[in-house]
Each structure stands twice: as C-alpha cells, then as structure tokens.
N, C-alpha and C positions, 0 to 999 in steps of 0.2 A: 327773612326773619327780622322781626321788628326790634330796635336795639331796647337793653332791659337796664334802667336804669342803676338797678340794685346790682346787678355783675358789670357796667362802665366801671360802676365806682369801686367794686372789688380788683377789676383789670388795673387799675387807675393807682389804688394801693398796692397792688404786687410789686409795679414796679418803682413806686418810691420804697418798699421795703428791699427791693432786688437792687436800689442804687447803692443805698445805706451799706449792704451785707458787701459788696463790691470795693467801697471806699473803706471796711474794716480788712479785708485778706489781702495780706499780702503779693501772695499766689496769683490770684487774678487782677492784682494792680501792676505785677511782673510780668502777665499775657499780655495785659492792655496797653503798654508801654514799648511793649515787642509789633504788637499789631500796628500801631500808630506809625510807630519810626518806619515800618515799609510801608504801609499810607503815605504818609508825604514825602518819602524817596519818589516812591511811583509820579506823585505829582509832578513834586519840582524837577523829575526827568519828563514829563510832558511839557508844561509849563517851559523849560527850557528849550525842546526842540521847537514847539510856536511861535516861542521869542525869535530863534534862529531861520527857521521855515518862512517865516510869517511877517515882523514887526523889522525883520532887515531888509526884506527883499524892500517891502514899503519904504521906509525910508531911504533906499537908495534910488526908488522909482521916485520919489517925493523931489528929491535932491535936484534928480535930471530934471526933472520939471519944473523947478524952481528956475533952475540954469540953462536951459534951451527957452523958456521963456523970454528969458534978458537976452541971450544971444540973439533970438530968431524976431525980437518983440511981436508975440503972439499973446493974445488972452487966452492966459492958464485959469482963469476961476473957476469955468466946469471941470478941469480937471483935477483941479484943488479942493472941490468940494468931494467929485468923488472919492477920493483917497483919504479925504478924514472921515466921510461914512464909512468908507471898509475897514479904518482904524478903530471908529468907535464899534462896528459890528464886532471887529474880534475881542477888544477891551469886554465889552459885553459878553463875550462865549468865554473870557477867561474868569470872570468874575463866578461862572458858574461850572469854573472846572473841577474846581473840589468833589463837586459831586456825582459830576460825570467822569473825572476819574477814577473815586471810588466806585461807580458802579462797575467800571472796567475791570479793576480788581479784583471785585467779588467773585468776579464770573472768570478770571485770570487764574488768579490765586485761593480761590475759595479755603485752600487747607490751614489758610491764615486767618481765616472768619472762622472754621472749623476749631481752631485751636484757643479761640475765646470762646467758644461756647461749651466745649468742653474742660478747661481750666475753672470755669464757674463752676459746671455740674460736678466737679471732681469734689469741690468744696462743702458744695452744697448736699449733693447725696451720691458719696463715694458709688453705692451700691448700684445706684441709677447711672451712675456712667458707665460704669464695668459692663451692666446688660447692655447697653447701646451700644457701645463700641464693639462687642461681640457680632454685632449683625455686620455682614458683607456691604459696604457703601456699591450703590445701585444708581446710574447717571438716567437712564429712561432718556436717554439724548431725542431719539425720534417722537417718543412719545411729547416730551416738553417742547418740541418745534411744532410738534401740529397742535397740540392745544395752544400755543402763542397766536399760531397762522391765524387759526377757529377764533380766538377773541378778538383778535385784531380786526379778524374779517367783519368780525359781527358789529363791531365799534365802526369800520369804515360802513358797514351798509347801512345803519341807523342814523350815521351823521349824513349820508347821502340822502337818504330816505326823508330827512325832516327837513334838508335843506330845500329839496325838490316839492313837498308838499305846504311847505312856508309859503311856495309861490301860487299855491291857490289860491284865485279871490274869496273874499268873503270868510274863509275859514282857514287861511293858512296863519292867521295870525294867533289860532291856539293850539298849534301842532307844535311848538315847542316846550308850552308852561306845561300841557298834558303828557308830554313825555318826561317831562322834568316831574312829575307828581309821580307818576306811574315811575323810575326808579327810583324817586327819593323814598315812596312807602315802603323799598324794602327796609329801609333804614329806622326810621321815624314813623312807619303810621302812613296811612292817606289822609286823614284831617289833620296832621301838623304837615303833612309835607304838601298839601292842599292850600293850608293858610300861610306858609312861606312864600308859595308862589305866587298867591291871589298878593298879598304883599309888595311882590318885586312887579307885579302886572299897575298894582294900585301907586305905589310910590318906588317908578321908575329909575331911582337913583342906589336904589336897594338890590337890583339886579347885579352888581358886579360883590356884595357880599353872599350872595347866594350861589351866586357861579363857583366864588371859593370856596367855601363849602360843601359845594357836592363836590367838586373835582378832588378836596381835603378827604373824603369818604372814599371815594373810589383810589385815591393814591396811599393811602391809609395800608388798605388789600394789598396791594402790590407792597411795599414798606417788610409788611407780616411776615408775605411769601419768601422774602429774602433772607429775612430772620430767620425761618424756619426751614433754611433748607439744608443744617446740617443733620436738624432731627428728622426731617423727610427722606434725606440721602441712604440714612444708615436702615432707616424700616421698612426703606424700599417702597418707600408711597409715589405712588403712581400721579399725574396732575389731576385726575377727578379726582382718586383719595386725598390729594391736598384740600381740595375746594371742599369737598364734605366734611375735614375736619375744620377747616376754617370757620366753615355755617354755623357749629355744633358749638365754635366759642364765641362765635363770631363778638356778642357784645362786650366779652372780658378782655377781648383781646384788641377792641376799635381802645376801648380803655385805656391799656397798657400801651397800649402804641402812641394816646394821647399822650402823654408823658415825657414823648421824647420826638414825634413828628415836627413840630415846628423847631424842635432845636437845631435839626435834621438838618432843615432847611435854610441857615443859617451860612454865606460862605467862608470857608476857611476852619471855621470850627465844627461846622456840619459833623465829616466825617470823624471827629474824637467823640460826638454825640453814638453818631454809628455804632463805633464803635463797644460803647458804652452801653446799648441797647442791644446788641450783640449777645454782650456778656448777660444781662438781662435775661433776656427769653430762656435762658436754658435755667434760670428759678422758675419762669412761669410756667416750663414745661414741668419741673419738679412737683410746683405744687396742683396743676390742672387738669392732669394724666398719670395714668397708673404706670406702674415702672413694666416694661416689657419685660419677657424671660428670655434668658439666656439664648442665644443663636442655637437650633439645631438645625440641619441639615434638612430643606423642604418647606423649614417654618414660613408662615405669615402672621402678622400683626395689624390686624384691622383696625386701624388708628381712629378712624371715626366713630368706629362702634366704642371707642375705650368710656368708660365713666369716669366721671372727674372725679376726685378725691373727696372731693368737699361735698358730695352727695354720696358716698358711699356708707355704710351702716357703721364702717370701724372707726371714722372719723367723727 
C-alpha cells in the first residue's frame, strides 16, 4: 500500500494531540511514572551485572597483564590492544542497553506496557476500555514464533539471494537498487522509490541516507507491532490479523509512529519516549477503530475488517 500523505499527516496529528492529552491527566502521568521507575530498575540491574560480569573480570585480566609484562619483560601491546577493543565493544553494547533492555521487558513484563495503555484509554474513552478488557487476553505463543521464524526466514533468503546474484557479471550490479525499488514502492510508489534509488546509484555518497530510510520504514512496522500488542492480546488477533490490520492503517500509523521513532532511538531517554508512545496508541486506537462489544462467550472481533471512525457516516 502506497503511503497517503493526507492520513501521515492525520497519524502525525494524533499523536501530538495524544502527547498533549497525556501531559494534561493526571491518571496517566501516575502510570507513566510507575512504568518508567521499573524501566530503569530492570536496567540499572543489567547494566550492573555487566559492570560485575564483564568490565571486572577485564580489568583484572588488564592488571595481570600489565604486571606479568614487567615481571616476565614480554611485549604486551597485542594483548593490550585486544582488551581495549573488547572494552570498547562492550562500552558500545552498553551505550545501547537502554533499548535493549527495554525490549527485554516488554516481552518480560508486558502487563507494565499493558497498564499504560490502558490508564490512557480509561481516560480517554472510559467505555472503550470496559469492552476490551472484557475480552479474555489471548498469547497465540506458537502462532507468534512461526510467523517470527516465516519473516526472519524470508529476510535471511532475500539477503542471501541478492548477495549470491550481486556476484553475477555484468548484471549483479543491479540486483540490489531493483530490489531496493521493488520494496520501497510498497511504501512511496515505484517512480519515487525508483528516483531515490537511481539517486543513491547516481550520487554515490547518498547511499547511506537511503539505507536509513528504508531500514526507518521497516523498523517503524516492528515499533507499531509492540505498541499494539496489548490491543492485539485482548481481541485475540492472530499475527496475519495483525499485519492485515496494520495494511488497513498502515499510512496513519507510519505517521504516528513518526512522532516518536527517532526519539525512541535516542539512549537513555529512548525508553521514557516508549514509554510515552505506549501511552499514545491507546488515543489512536480510540479514535481509528470502533469500539468492540462486550466479550461473549465464542465471540470474534475481525479487527481488520473494523471501519475507522473518521469514515463512518455518524462521524
């Protein structure tokens, strides 16, 4: 689905409206403040065993070395270089823990992401949270591991596939931009994502802003899925009904997500953006989608077939 500019910019609004409404209730400034403080627990108890695990044992292997050196007069420089590359290796993985421990959490503690997404909707439309909560939460554990397997697969055979026909003569030299066109038109179009690439082919130095960019697009997707998985959980949507409901907003919600991905990405403060985009998604589910009915016993809720409000006739 080709993205629509007129729903970015509606996604885009939602959620500077859904920041605002966040920073006025009290209620949802009480979850967000609750979710936080076990966010950087969880950290700074990783963050600390790494310390202990990791940046001790080095510096005590650093030590010896330093000191059997002098005793034994051996040249320690290869061993001294390796040892500050595997310091700056870990400096470098801790610099990005933030957000790797927050993904650990999610998927740890979800009922703590749960509990911001419903403290906003509680706010936001009392009666929309009553009918979701009423639905039995639904984990789909096997089903979510093999659609994982299925895309990962399909990501590892395409990156194999273009690396292996890269190495044809004469023609492997456009078996990348054409695959780059070919998933960017879901996005933009094949004449913009055609002229991006002929671009990064034509002025070479434009290739590493364009790589951001898609990779921005496809981790955008993933970003959503997390967002949405305490409304996924409760209506029992399945990982194809994820992705079909995803398609259906796809451009309102690259939007709304714009708003808050690169803060995302930020360390340290990442996860308070998270957080905060957490709290978020459950306005955009408010105002995007019609409110489910109450749990009966047998029900389903065909979340992709829903109509968005803002096309309905009473609206």
């Amino acid at each position: 689905m080709v993205l629509n500019v007129k729903e970015l910019s509606h996604g885009f609004s939602l959620a500077v409206e859904a920041t605002q409404f966040a920073v006025r209730h009290k209620r949802v400034q009480t979850k967000f403040i609750e979710a936080l403080k076990i966010t950087c627990i969880g950290m700074a108890v990783a963050y600390a065993l790494i310390y202990g695990l990791v940046f001790f044992p080095l510096f005590l292997v650093q030590t010896g070395n330093t000191v059997f050196s002098t005793l034994l007069q051996y040249d320690s420089t290869q061993s001294a270089l390796a040892l500050l590359s595997t310091r700056d290796a870990v400096n470098h993985f801790l610099t990005m823990l933030p957000l790797l421990g927050l993904d650990i959490i999610t998927h740890a503690r979800p009922a703590v992401f749960g509990g911001i997404f419903f403290g906003m909707l509680d706010e936001v439309d009392p009666k929309y949270a009553e009918a979701l909560r009423s639905w039995p939460v639904r984990k789909f554990r096997w089903a979510k591991l093999k659609f994982a397997a299925q895309r990962l697969g399909k990501r590892y055979a395409m990156t194999l596939g273009a690396s292996l026909l890269s190495r044809v003569p004469y023609i492997g030299w456009m078996v990348v931009p054409v695959g780059t066109v070919s998933v960017m038109a879901k996005f933009v179009g094949y004449p913009a994502s055609a002229a991006v690439v002929a671009l990064s082919v034509v002025a070479p130095g434009s290739k590493r802003t364009m790589f951001f960019i898609f990779k921005s697009l496809l981790a955008m997707g993933d970003f959503s899925r997390d967002l949405l998985k305490p409304y996924f959980s409760h209506l029992g949507a399945k990982p194809k009904q994820q992705v079909a409901f995803y398609r259906a907003n796809e451009s309102a919600m690259i939007g709304f997500i714009l708003a808050f991905y690169f803060f995302v990405q930020l360390s340290w403060v990442g996860p308070a953006f998270f957080i905060l985009a957490q709290a978020a998604i459950a306005f955009f589910i408010s105002r995007q989608t019609l409110r489910p009915p109450m749990y009966t016993p047998g029900a389903t809720w065909q979340i992709a077939e829903e109509k968005r409000k803002s096309d309905s006739p009473s609206t």
